[in-house]
N, C-alpha and C positions, 0 to 999 in steps of 0.2 A: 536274387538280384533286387527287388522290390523291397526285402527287409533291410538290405543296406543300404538303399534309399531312404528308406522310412527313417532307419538309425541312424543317417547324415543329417536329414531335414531335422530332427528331433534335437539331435546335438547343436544343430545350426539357432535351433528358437531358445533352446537352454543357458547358450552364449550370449544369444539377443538379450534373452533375460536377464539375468548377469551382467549385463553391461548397462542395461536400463537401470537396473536398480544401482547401477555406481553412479552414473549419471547424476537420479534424482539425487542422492547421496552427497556429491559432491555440489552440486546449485545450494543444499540445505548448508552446508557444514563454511561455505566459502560467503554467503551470504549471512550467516550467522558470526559471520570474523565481521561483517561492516556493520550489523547491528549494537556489538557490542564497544568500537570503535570510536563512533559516529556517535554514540547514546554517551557514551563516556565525553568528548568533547560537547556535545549538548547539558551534560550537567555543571561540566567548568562554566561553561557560557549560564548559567542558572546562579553559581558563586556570585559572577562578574558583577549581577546588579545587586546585591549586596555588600560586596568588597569588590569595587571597582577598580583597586590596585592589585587585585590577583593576576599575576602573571601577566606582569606589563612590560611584554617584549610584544614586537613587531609580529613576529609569526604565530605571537599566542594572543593577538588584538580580537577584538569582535567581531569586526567586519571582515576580518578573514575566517577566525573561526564557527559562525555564524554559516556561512556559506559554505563551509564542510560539512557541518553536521546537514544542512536540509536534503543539499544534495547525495550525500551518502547515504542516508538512511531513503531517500527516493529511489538510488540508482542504483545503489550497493544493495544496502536490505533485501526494500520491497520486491524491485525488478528481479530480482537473482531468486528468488526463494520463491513470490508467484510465479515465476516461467516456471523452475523445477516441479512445479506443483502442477502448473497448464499442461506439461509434457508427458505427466503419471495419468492426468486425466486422459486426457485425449486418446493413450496406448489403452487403459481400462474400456474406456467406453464408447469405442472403436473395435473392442476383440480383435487386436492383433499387438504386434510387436511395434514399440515404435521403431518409427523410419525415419533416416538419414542421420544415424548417431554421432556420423563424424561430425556433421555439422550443427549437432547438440554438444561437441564437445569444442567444437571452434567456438560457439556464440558463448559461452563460459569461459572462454578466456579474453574474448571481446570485452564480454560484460567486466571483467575484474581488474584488465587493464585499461580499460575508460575510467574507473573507481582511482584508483591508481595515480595515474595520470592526472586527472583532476584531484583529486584532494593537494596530490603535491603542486601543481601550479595553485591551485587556490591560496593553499600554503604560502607559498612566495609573492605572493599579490597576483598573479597572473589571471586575470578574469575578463569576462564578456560585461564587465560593466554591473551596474545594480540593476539585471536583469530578473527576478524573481525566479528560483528553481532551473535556470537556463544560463548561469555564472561560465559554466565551464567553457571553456574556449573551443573555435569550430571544429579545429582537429580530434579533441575529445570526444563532441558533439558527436563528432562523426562515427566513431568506434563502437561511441553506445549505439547509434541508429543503425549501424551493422548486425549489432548483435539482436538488435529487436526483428532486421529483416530474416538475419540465418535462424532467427527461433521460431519466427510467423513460417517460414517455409518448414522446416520441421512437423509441426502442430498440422498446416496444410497436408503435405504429407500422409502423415499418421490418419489424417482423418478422410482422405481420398483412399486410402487401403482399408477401409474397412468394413468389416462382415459384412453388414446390413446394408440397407438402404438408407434408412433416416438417420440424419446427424442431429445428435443429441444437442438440447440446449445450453450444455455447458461451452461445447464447441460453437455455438455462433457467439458467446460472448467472449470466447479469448480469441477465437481468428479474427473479430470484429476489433481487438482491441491491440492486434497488430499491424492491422492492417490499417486503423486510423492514427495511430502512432509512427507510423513509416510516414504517412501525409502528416502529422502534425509539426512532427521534426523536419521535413522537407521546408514546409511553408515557413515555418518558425526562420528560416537561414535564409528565403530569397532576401537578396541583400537591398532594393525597397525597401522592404520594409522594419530596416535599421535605423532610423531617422525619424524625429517628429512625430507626429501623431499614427503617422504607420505603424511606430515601433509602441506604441503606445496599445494599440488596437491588436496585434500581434502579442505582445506580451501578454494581456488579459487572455485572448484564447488561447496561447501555451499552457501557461501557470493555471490556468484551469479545467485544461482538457485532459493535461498531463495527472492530474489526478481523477478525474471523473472519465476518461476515453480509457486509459491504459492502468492505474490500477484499479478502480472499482468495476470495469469490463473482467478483469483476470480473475477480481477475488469473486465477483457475483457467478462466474462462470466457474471456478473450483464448489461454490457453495453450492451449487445446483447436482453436483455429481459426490461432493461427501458427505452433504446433510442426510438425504437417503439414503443411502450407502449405510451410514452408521446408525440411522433408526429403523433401517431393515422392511421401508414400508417408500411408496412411490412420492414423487411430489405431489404436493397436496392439486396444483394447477399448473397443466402446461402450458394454460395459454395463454395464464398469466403472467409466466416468462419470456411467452413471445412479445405478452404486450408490454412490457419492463423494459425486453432490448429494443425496440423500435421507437417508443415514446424517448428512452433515454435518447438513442440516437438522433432524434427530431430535437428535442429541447437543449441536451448539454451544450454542442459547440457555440451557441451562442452566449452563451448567458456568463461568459468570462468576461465582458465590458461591465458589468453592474461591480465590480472593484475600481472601475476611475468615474463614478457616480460623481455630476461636482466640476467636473476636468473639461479641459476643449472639446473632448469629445461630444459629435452630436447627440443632441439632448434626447431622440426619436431613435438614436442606437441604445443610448444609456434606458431607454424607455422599456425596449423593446428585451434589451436582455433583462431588467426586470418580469416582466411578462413569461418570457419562457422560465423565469425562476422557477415562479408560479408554478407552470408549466411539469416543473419537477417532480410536485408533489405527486404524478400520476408515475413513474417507473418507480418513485422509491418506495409509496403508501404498497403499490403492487408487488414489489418485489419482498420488500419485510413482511408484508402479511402473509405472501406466500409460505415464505418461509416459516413464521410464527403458529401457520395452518399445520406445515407440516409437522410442525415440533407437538401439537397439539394432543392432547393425553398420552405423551411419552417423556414425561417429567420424573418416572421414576430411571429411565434410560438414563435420562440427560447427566439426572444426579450423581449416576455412578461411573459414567464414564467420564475420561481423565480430558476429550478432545472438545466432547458437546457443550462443556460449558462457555469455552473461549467463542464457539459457532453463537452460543447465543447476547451473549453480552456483545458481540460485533456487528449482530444483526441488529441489536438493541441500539447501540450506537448507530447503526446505519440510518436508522428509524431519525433518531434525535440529531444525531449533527448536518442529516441532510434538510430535515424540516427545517433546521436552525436556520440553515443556509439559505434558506428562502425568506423566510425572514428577513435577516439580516441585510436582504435587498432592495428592501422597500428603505425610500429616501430617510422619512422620517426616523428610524433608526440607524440607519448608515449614517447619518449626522451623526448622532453622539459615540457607536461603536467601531466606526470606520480608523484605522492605525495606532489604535488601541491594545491594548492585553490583551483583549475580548477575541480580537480576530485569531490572536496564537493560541488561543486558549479553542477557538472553536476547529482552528487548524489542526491541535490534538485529538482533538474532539473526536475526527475522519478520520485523519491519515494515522491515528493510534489507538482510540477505543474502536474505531469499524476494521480498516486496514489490515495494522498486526494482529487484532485479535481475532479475524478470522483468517487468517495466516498460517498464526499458531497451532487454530483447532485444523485446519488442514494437515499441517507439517507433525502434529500429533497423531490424527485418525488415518492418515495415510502412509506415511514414512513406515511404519510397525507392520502395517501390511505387505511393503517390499523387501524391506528386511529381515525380518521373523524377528527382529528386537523390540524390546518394549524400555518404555522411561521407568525413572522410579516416581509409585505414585505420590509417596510423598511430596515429592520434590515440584512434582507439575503442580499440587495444590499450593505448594508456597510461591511456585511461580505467577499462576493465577490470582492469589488473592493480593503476593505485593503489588501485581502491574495493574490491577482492576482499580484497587484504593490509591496506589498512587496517579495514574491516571484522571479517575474520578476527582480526588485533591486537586489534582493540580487544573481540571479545569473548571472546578468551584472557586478558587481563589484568583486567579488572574479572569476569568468571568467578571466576579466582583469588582476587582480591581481596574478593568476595563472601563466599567461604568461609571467608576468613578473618576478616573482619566475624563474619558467623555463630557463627564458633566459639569467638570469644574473647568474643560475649555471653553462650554456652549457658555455657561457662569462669565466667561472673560476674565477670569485671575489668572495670575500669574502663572509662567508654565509651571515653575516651581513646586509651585500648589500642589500641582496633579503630581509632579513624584511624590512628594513627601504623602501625598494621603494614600498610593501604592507602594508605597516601601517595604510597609509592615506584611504585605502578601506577596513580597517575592522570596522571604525567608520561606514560608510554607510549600512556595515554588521549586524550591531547590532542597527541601527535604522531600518533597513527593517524586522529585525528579532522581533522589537518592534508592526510593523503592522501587521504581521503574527500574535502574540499572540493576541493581540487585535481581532483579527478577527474570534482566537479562542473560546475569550470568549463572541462574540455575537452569535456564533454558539453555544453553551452551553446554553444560552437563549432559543434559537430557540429553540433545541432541548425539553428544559422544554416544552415549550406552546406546543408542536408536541405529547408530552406524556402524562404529568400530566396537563397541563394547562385545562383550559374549553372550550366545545367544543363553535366556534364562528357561527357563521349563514352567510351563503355566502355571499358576498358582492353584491350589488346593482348595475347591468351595465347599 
């Protein structure tokens, strides 16, 4: 009687398993259809400022297109690919099975048709207005903050079941990053704050939170559990993680007003979220060095594996485009680089040198784990070196070109001016943005052999 209890339970965690791993499987494979989408209309949108009669219909405009691409690569991409990532974590480093699969398989379809849904009304003009990263209209809105809630209870969940006592730091920085994304998206909709400078004060802390609360909580919080994992050695400091997530949590939510620097906004708010910009340097200096600690004499690992290079060039970027960020807040340069190239260029900076590319090294070092498939390594190195250089290109050249926007409006010439002196670097734009796609669509490969392909027999050292 006891051994066919055991053989039920066994079968029962075998199923779990199986089912987990279809899970992360399909979060990777469904959010890699909006990467490659979403990247593809962002490089048409890259033509347009060169031949600005490409595709001069209504539906193929820029300000429609324009607001597909940010928000699908936010909500489609990144949202769909770090959950399926926070949900491998969370079951790993909890030692058990994750829990509540049905509703890891509800919030995946939440998430794909809010993507859905909004691309096609954005499509049609249907929009919340020039809202930044926040277009989609409430019904959408809503779908997606569904799916962020049934994924936050999931991860809770998963992480309430497990072994130990102590919850790992990977897990207080993705339940931390659902659970202030459940309030972000709340407050973001009381209808107040739709109006005048409410809406105004309100939009900075969405469009900012929405990238510093919800995806660099996810991706810091995968990084914390596959950096180690794949160097085989502990983090380098824990407490430096603890001090990363609490400082972040103290300084980000404000520091979304230092974007209407200038504006009606009070001049002691615009002030203040300078200040905690500042502020910043203390969870990112903490967190990248952490990280940098741990990588530390395991440079010959890094080199040979196909995931640790993406971990580090994202943590490199983490480094660079968040200091940037602070920067960028202080008055005196937000004169000249404020609605500029400079800012799209530093918006790449995060949400695609730091973001995707530690994304990538996630959905590389761990996907092969659940599955027993491996990429080809060829193909990961061409995918790494086109999207690093292109990347890197593309925000050397609109960087420059920013500046020089900027300075020939402080100059007072004609707006003119400032295209024609950026003109010549949005051609280089749109060919960097050409090896980005490319490098998308070898990662779509990869990702096939990682899931569906056939499992290969390890190679021969």
């Amino acid at each position: 009687m006891t051994a066919a209890i055991a053989h039920r339970q066994l079968t029962a965690e075998s199923a779990g398993e199986i089912e987990s791993v279809r899970i992360f499987s399909a979060f990777t494979i469904t959010a890699t259809f909006w990467l490659l989408l979403t990247t593809a209309v962002g490089l048409l949108l890259s033509f347009k400022f060169t031949y600005p009669d490409l595709g001069a219909y209504q539906m193929l405009s820029f300000g429609r297109l324009r607001a597909i691409h940010t928000n699908g690569t936010f909500y489609g991409w990144a949202s769909v690919a770090l959950t399926g990532l926070a949900f491998y974590v969370a079951a790993r480093s909890s030692g058990v099975q994750l829990q509540q699969r049905r509703l890891a398989w509800a919030a995946l379809w939440c998430y794909n048709i809010a993507a859905v849904a909004g691309t096609i009304t954005l499509d049609l003009g249907i929009s919340n207005g020039s809202q930044e990263y926040r277009e989609w209209v409430w019904p959408v809105a809503f779908i997606f903050l569904l799916a962020v809630v049934l994924s936050g209870i999931v991860v809770v969940a998963t992480v309430m079941a497990r072994a130990g006592h102590d919850i790992y730091i990977s897990n207080w920085y993705t339940i931390g990053a659902f659970i202030f994304t459940t309030i972000l998206g709340i407050t973001a909709a009381i209808p107040v704050y739709q109006f005048g400078l409410g809406q105004v004060a309100v939009q900075g802390f969405y469009m900012h939170n929405a990238v510093g609360m919800w995806f660099t909580f996810l991706a810091l919080g995968m990084t914390y559990y596959a950096l180690p994992k794949l160097l085989n050695r502990p983090i380098y400091s824990y407490a430096l993680g603890v001090l990363g997530f609490w400082t972040n949590l103290v300084f980000y939510p404000i520091i979304g007003a230092h974007h209407y620097e200038f504006s009606p906004l009070p001049w002691w708010f615009q002030t203040l979220a300078i200040v905690f910009s500042v502020g910043m340097l203390v969870p990112v200096w903490a967190g990248s060095g952490n990280f940098f600690l741990t990588m530390k004499g395991r440079w010959a690992i890094i080199r040979r594996s196909y995931a640790l290079p993406f971990f580090f060039v994202g943590i490199l970027y983490y480094f660079v485009g968040s200091t940037q960020g602070t920067l960028e807040a202080f008055r005196s340069l937000q004169a000249i680089w404020h609605l500029t190239n400079f800012t799209v260029g530093h918006s790449h900076l995060t949400m695609y040198g730091f973001i995707t590319f530690v994304t990538w090294g996630g959905i590389y070092g761990l996907l092969p784990m659940a599955t027993g498939k491996r990429p080809n390594v060829l193909l990961v190195g061409l995918h790494f070196w086109l999207a690093f250089l292109g990347v890197t290109i593309y925000v050397i050249v609109l960087s420059v070109a920013g500046t020089i926007q900027g300075l020939t409006w402080a100059n007072g010439d004609p707006f003119i001016a400032s295209v024609e002196a950026a003109a010549p670097f949005w051609s280089a734009r749109a060919v960097s943005g050409t090896m980005m796609l490319l490098a998308h669509v070898i990662f779509a490969i990869n990702v096939w052999k990682m899931t569906a392909g056939p499992v290969e027999p390890e190679p021969v050292r």
